[in-house]
C-alpha positions as a Python dict, from the first residue, in 0.01 Angstrom:
ca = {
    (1, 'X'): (0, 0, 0),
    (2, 'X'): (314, 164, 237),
    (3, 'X'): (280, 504, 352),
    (4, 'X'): (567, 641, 91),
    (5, 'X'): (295, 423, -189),
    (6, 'X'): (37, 661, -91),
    (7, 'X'): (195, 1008, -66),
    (8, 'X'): (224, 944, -405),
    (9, 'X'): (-49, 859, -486),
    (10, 'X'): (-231, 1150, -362),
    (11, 'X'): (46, 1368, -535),
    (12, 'X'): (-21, 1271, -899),
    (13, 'X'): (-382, 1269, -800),
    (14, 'X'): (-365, 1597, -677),
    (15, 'X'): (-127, 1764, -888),
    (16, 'X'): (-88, 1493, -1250),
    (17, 'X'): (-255, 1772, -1435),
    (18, 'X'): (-56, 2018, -1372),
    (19, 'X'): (228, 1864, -1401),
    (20, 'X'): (157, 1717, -1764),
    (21, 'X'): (22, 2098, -1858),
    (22, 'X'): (349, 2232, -1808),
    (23, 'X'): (567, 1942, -1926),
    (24, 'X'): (338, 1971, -2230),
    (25, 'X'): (391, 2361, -2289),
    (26, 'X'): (770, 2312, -2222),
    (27, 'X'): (836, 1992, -2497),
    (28, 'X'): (518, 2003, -2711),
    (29, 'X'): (440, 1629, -2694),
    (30, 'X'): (202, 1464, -2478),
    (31, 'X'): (380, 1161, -2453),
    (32, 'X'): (716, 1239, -2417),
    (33, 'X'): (504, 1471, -2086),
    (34, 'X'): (380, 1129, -1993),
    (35, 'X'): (663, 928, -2004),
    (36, 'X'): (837, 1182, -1798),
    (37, 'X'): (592, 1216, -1512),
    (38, 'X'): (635, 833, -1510),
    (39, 'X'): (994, 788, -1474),
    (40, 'X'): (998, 1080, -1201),
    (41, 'X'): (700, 858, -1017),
    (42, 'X'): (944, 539, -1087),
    (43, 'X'): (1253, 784, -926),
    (44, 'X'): (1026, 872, -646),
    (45, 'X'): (986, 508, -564),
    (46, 'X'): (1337, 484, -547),
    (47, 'X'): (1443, 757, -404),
    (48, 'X'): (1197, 866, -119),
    (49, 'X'): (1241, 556, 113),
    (50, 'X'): (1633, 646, 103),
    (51, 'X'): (1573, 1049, 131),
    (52, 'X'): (1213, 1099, 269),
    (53, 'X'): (907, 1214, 110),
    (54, 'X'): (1001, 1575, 4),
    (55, 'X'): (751, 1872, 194),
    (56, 'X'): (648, 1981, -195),
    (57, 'X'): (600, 1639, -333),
    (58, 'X'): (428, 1766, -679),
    (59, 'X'): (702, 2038, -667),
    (60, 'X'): (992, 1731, -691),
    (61, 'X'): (737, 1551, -971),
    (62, 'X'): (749, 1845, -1147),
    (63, 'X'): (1153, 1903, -1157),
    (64, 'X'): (1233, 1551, -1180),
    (65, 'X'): (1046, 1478, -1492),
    (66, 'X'): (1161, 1793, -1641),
    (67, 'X'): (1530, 1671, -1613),
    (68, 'X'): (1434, 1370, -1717),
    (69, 'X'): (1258, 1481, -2046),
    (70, 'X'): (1568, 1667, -2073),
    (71, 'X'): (1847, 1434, -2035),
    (72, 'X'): (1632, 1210, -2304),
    (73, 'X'): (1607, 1528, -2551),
    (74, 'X'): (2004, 1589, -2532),
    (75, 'X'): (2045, 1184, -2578),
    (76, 'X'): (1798, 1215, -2908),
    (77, 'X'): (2043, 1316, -3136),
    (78, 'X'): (2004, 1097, -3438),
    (79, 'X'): (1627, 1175, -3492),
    (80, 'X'): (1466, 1522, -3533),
    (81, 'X'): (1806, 1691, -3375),
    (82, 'X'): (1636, 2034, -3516),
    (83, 'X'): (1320, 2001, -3368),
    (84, 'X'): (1515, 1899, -3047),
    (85, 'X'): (1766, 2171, -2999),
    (86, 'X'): (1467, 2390, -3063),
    (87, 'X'): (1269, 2285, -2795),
    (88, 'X'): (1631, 2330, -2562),
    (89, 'X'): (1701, 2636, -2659),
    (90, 'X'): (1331, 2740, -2579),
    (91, 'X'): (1342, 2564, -2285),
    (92, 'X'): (1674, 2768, -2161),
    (93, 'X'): (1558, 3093, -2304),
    (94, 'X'): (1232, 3072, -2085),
    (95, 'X'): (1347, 2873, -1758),
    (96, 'X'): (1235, 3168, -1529),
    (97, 'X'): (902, 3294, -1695),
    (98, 'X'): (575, 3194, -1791),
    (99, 'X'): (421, 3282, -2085),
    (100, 'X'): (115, 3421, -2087),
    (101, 'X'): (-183, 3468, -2339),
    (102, 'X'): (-330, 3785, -2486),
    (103, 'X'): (-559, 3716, -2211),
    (104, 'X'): (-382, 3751, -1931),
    (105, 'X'): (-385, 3432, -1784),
    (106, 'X'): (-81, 3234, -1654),
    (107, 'X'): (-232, 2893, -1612),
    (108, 'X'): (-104, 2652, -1849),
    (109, 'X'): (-408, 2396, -1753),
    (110, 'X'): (-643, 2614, -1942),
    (111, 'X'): (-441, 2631, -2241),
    (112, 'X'): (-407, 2218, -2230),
    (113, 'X'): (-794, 2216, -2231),
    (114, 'X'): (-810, 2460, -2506),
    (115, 'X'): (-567, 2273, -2709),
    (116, 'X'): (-751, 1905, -2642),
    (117, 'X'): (-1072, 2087, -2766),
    (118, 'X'): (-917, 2168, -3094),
    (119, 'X'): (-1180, 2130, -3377),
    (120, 'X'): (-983, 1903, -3564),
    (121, 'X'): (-1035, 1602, -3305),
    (122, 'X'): (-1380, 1447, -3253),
    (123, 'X'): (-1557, 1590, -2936),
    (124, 'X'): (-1533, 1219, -2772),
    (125, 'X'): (-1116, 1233, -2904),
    (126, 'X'): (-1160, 1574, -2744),
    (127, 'X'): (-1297, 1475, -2414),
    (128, 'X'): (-1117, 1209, -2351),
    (129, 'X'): (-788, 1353, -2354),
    (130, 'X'): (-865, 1617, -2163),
    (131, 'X'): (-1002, 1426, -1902),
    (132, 'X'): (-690, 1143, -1962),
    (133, 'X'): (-410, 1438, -1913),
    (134, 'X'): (-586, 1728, -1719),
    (135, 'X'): (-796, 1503, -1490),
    (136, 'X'): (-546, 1286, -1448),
    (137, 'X'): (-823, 978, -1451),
    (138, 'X'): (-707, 632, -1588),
    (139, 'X'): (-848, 475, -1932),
    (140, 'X'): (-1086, 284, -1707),
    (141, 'X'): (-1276, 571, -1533),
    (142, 'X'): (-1309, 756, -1856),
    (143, 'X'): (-1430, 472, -2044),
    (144, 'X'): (-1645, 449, -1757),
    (145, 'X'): (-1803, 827, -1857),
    (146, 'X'): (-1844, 725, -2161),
    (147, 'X'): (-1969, 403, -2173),
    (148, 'X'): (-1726, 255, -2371),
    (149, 'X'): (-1456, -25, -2320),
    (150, 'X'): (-1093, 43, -2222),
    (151, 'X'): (-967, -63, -2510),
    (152, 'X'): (-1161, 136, -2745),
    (153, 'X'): (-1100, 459, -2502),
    (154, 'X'): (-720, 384, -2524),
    (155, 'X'): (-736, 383, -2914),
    (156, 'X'): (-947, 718, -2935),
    (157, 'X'): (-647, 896, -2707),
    (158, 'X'): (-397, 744, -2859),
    (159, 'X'): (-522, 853, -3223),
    (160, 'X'): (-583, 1210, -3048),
    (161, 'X'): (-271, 1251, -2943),
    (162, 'X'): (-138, 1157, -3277),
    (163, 'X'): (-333, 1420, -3438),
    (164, 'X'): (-227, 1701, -3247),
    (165, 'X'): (125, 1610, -3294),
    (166, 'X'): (86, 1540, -3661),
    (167, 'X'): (-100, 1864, -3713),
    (168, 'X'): (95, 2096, -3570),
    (169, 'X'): (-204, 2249, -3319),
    (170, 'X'): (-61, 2504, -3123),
    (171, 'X'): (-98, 2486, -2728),
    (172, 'X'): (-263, 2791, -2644),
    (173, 'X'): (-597, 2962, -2565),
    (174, 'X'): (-780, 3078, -2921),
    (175, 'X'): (-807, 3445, -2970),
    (176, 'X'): (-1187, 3528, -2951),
    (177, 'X'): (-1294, 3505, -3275),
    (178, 'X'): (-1227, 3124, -3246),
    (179, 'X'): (-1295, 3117, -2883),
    (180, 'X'): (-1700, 3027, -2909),
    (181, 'X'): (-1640, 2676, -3159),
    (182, 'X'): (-1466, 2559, -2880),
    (183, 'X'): (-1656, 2658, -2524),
    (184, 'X'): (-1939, 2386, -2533),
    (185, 'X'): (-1661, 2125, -2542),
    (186, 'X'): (-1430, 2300, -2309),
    (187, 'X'): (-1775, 2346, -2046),
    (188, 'X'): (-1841, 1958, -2092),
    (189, 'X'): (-1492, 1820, -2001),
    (190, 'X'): (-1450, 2083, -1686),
    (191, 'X'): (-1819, 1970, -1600),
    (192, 'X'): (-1672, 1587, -1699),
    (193, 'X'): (-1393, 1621, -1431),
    (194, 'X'): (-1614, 1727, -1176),
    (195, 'X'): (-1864, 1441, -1192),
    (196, 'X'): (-1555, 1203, -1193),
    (197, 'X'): (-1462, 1391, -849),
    (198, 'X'): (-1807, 1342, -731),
    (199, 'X'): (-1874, 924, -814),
    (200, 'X'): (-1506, 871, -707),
    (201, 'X'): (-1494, 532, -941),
    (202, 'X'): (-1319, 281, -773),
    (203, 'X'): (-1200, 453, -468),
    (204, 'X'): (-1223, 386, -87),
    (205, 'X'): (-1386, 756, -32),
    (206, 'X'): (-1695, 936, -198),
    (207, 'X'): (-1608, 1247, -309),
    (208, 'X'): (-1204, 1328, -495),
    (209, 'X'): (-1178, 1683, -357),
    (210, 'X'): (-871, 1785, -577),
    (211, 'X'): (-1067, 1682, -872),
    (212, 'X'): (-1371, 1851, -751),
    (213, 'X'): (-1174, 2201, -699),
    (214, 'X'): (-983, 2189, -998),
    (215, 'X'): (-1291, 2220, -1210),
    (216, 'X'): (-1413, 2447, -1013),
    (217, 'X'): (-1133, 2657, -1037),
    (218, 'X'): (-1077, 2602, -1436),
    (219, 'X'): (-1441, 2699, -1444),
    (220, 'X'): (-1410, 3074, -1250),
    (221, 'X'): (-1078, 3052, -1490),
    (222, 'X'): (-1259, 3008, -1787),
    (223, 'X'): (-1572, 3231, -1697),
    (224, 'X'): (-1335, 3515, -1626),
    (225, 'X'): (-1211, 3461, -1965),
    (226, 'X'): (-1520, 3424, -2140),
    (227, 'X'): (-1819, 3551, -1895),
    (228, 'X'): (-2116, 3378, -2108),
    (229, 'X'): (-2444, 3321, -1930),
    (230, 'X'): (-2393, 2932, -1961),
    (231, 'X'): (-2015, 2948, -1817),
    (232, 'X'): (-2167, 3100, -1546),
    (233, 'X'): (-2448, 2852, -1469),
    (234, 'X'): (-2179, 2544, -1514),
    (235, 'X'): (-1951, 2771, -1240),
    (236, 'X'): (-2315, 2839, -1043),
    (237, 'X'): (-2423, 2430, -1060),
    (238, 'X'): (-2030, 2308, -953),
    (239, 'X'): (-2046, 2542, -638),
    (240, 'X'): (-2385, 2426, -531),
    (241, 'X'): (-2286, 2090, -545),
    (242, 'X'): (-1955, 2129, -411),
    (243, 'X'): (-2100, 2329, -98),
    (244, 'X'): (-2317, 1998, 23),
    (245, 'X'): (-1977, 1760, 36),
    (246, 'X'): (-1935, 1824, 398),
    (247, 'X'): (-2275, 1589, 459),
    (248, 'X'): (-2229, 1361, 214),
    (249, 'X'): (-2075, 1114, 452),
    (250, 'X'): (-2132, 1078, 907),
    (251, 'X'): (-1855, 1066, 1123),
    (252, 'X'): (-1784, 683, 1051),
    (253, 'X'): (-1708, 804, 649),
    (254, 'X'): (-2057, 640, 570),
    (255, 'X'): (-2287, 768, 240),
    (256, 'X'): (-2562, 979, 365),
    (257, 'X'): (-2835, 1042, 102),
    (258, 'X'): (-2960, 1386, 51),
    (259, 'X'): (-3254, 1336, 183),
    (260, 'X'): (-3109, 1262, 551),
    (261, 'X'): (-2817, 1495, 545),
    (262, 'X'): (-2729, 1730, 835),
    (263, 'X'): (-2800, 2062, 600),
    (264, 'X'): (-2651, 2301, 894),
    (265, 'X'): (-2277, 2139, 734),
    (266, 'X'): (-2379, 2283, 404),
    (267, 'X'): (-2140, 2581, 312),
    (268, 'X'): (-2462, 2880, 286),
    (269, 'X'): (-2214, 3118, 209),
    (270, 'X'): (-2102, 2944, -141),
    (271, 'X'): (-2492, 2841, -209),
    (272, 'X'): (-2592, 3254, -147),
    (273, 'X'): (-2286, 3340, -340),
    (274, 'X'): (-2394, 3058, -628),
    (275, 'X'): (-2726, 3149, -597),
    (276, 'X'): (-2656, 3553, -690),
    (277, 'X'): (-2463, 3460, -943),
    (278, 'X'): (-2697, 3228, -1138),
    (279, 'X'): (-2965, 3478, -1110),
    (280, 'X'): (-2719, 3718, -1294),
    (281, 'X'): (-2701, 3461, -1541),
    (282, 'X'): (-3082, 3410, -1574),
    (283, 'X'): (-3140, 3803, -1666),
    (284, 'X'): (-2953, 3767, -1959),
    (285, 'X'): (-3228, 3547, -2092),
    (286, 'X'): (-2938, 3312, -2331),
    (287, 'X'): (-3108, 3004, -2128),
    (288, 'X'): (-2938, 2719, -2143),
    (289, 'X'): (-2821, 2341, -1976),
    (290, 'X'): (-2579, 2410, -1720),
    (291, 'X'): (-2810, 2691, -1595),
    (292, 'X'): (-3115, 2471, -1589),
    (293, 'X'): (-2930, 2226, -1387),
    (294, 'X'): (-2785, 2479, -1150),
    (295, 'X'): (-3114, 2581, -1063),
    (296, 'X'): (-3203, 2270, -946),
    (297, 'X'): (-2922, 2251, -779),
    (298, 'X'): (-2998, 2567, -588),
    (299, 'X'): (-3380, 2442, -518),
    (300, 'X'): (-3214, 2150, -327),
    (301, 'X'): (-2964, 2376, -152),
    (302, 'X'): (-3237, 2668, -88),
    (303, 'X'): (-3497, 2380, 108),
    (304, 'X'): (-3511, 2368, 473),
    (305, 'X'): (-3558, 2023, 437),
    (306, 'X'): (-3616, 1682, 193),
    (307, 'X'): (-3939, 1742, 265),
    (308, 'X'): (-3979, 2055, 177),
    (309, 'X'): (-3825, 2094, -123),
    (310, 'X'): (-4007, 2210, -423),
    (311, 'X'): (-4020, 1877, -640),
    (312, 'X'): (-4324, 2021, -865),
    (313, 'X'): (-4070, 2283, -966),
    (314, 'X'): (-3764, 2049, -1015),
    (315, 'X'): (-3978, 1838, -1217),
    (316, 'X'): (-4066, 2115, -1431),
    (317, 'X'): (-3695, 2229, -1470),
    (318, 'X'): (-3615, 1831, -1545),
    (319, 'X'): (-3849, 1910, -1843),
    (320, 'X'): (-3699, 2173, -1988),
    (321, 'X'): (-3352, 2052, -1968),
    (322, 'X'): (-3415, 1764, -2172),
    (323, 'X'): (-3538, 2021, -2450),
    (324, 'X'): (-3149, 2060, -2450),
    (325, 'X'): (-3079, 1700, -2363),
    (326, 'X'): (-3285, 1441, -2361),
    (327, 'X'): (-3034, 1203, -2261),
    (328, 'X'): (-3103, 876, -2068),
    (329, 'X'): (-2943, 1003, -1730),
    (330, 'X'): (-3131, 1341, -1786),
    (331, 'X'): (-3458, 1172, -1824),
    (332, 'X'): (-3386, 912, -1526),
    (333, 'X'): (-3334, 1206, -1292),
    (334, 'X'): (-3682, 1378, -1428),
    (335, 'X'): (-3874, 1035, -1412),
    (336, 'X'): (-3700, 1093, -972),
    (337, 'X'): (-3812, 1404, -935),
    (338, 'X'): (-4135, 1306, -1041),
    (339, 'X'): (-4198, 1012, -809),
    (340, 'X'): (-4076, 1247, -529),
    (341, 'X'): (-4339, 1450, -622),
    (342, 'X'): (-4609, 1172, -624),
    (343, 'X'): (-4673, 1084, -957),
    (344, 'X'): (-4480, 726, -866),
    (345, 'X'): (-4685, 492, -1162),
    (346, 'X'): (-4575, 750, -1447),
    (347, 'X'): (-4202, 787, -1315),
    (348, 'X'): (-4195, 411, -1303),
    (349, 'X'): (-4337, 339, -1651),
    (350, 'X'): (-4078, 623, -1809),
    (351, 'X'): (-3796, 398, -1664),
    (352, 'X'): (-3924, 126, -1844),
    (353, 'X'): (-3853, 270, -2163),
    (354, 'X'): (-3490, 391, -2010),
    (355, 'X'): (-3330, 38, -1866),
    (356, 'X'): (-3170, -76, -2224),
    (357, 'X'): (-3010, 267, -2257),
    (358, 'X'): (-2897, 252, -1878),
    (359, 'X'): (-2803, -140, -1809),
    (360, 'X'): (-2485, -92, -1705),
    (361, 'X'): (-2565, 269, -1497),
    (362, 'X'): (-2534, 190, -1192),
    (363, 'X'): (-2842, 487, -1046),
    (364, 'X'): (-3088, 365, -1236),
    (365, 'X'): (-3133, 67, -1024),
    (366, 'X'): (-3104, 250, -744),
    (367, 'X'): (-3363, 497, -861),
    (368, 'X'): (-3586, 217, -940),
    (369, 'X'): (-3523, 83, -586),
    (370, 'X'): (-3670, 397, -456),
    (371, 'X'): (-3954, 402, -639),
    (372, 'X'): (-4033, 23, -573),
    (373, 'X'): (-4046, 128, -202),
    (374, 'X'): (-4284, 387, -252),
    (375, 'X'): (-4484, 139, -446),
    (376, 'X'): (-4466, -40, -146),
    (377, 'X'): (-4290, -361, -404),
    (378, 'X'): (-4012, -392, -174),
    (379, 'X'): (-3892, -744, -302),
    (380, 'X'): (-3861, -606, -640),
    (381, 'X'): (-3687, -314, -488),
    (382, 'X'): (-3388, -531, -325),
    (383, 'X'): (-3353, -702, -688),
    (384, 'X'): (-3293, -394, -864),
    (385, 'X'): (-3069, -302, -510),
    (386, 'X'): (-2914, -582, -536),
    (387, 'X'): (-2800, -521, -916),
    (388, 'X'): (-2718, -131, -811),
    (389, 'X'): (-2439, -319, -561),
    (390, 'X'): (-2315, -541, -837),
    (391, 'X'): (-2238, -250, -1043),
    (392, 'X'): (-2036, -31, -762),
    (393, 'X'): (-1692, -40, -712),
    (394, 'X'): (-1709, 246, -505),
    (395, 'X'): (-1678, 81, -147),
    (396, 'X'): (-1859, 399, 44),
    (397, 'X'): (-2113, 346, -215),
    (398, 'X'): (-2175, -6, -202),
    (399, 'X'): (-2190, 5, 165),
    (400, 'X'): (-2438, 255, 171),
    (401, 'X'): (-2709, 48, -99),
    (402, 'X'): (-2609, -254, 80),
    (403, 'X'): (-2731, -102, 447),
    (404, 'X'): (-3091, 13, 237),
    (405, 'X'): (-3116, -355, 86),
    (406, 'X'): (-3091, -456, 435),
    (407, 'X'): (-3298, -231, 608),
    (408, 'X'): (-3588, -301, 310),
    (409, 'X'): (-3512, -676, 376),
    (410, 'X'): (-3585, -645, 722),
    (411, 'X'): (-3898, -468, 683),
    (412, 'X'): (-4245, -674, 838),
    (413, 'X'): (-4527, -709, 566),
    (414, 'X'): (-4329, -635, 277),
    (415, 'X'): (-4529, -696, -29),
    (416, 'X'): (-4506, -722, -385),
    (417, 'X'): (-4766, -503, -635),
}
């Protein structure tokens, strides 16, 4: 890929999502907002090796695919010319302001979320266009979160997008009597997007820190608009793990595991500030997921060290999350935090009952790993390693299970229980 290649890249990574929210506000369509951002990407291509990558590169996305979507709407004369001088007229009656909602805030991202969260599409239709236009991920990665195929993710945006263009739903943030039917959904895809920035599918690098702030900033967004105890805790549990990225990999770019990272590179003032705020949270006694998980979060971030860290506590907090979600992933990480503590035989046999759910999920075998090694079972432990690699395409995280396959392999005396 040439240098010009990946300045834009990192532009519509960085800055797709807002981009599409505005395009999306200014013509009401999410495709004709898509189609745009790509023929500005296929201009760039054109243009930049001639001109120069411009110093605002999402700044000349942005402009180019609005005159693009405009030219096209002047051309579309023979179909819908109502709706279409409409939309021009709009568009030239509010070229230098920015509408803003009765609450105050100019961001047109939050309104896209609000709008893909509309009751009248299915909370995985929801999610996934959210996460498809917002997030700016590809059908692949979100099929990915959602264990699905492409081609069945493709179908459920396409139908969403259908629906909110068929049914008229307005793009804009609910008033608040409509407000709470739509904030578990809305908490899920900005917690969604962050766990995309943090696996980095398919990428040469671990974390995707424009995904990773986004969230976090449609979070405080959000929270601000809507201070609930469990906004909070999903703002809390984002800035605790956001504050540990600066260990996650050694000078080289290498995967460091939590358990061996340099915790002076933690950010301490984000954890304390995190930390105060989820204990805010917690007075209001409305307990609830995203606080649960947040404070075990802030155990990890609060411990000296791996080996100091409160497991028996984490373990208990595993517990009562899965009261709210017993999901596979949420018991995996329980049946971890219970082998850390030393119950190893009882974490083991809970995974047993979890591998058909999680046969494609890529951390259970590595969780398994680990708790083969403690078992001292280190053959069986580079099988299930050596299935954890298969099913990485992240190439920081391969590298990293492939130097612990190694290092088990090389171990004297290994034995098998």
């Amino acid at each position: 890929m040439s240098d010009l290649e990946q300045a834009l890249t990192r532009a519509l990574r960085k800055s797709s999502g807002r981009i599409l929210a505005s395009l999306i506000k200014s013509f009401g369509d999410f495709d004709k907002a898509e189609d745009a951002l790509q023929d500005a990407a296929t201009e760039a291509l054109r243009t930049w090796p001639i001109k120069g990558v411009p110093d605002n590169p999402a700044a000349w996305l942005h402009t180019t695919a609005k005159r693009r979507a405009i030219d096209k709407l002047r051309k579309d004369t023979r179909h819908h010319a109502k709706e279409t001088q409409q939309i021009l007229m709009d568009l030239d009656a509010n070229k230098d302001e920015m509408a803003e909602t009765d609450y105050e805030i100019p961001d047109e991202r939050l309104r896209l979320i609000f709008t893909c969260c509309h009751p009248a599409l299915s909370p995985e239709a929801q999610l996934a266009l959210t996460l498809k236009t917002l997030g700016g991920l590809t059908v692949r990665e979100i099929a990915r979160a959602f264990l699905t195929s492409e081609t069945a993710m493709l179908q459920r945006i396409t139908r969403a997008k259908k629906k909110i263009r068929d049914a008229g739903i307005a793009y804009e943030v609910p008033g608040s009597e409509h407000l709470s039917e739509r904030r578990k959904t809305v908490q899920k895809t900005i917690y969604l997007i962050f766990n995309e920035s943090y696996s980095a599918f398919e990428g040469q690098t671990l974390t995707r820190g424009d995904l990773a702030n986004e969230a976090i900033r449609l979070a405080a967004l959000l929270f601000r608009l809507d201070p609930c105890p469990e906004t909070g805790g999903l703002l809390c549990l984002m800035q605790l793990t956001h504050a540990r990225t600066a260990a996650r990999t050694d000078a080289l770019g290498q995967m460091v595991s939590l358990e061996e990272q340099d915790r002076s590179l933690w950010d301490h003032d984000t954890i304390e500030m995190a930390h105060q705020l989820l204990l805010a949270q917690f007075r209001l006694g409305q307990l609830g997921p995203y606080q649960l998980q947040a404070a075990i979060s802030a155990l990890h971030c609060k411990a000296d060290s791996w080996q100091s860290t409160d497991w028996q506590q984490i373990t208990a907090l595993y517990q009562a999350l899965s009261a709210f979600d017993a999901s596979p992933v949420v018991l995996l990480n329980g049946a971890m935090a219970q082998a850390n503590m030393g119950d190893v035989a009882n974490a083991l046999k809970k995974l047993g009952a979890l591998e058909n759910s999680l046969e494609t999920y890529q951390p259970f075998y590595a969780a398994r790993a680990e708790m083969h090694v403690m078992n001292g079972a280190n053959k069986t432990a580079i099988s299930d390693l050596d299935r954890a690699i298969e099913l990485s395409s992240n190439q920081i995280e391969r590298a990293f299970l492939e130097r612990k396959r190694d290092k088990i392999a090389n171990c004297n005396g290994s034995t098998e229980n």
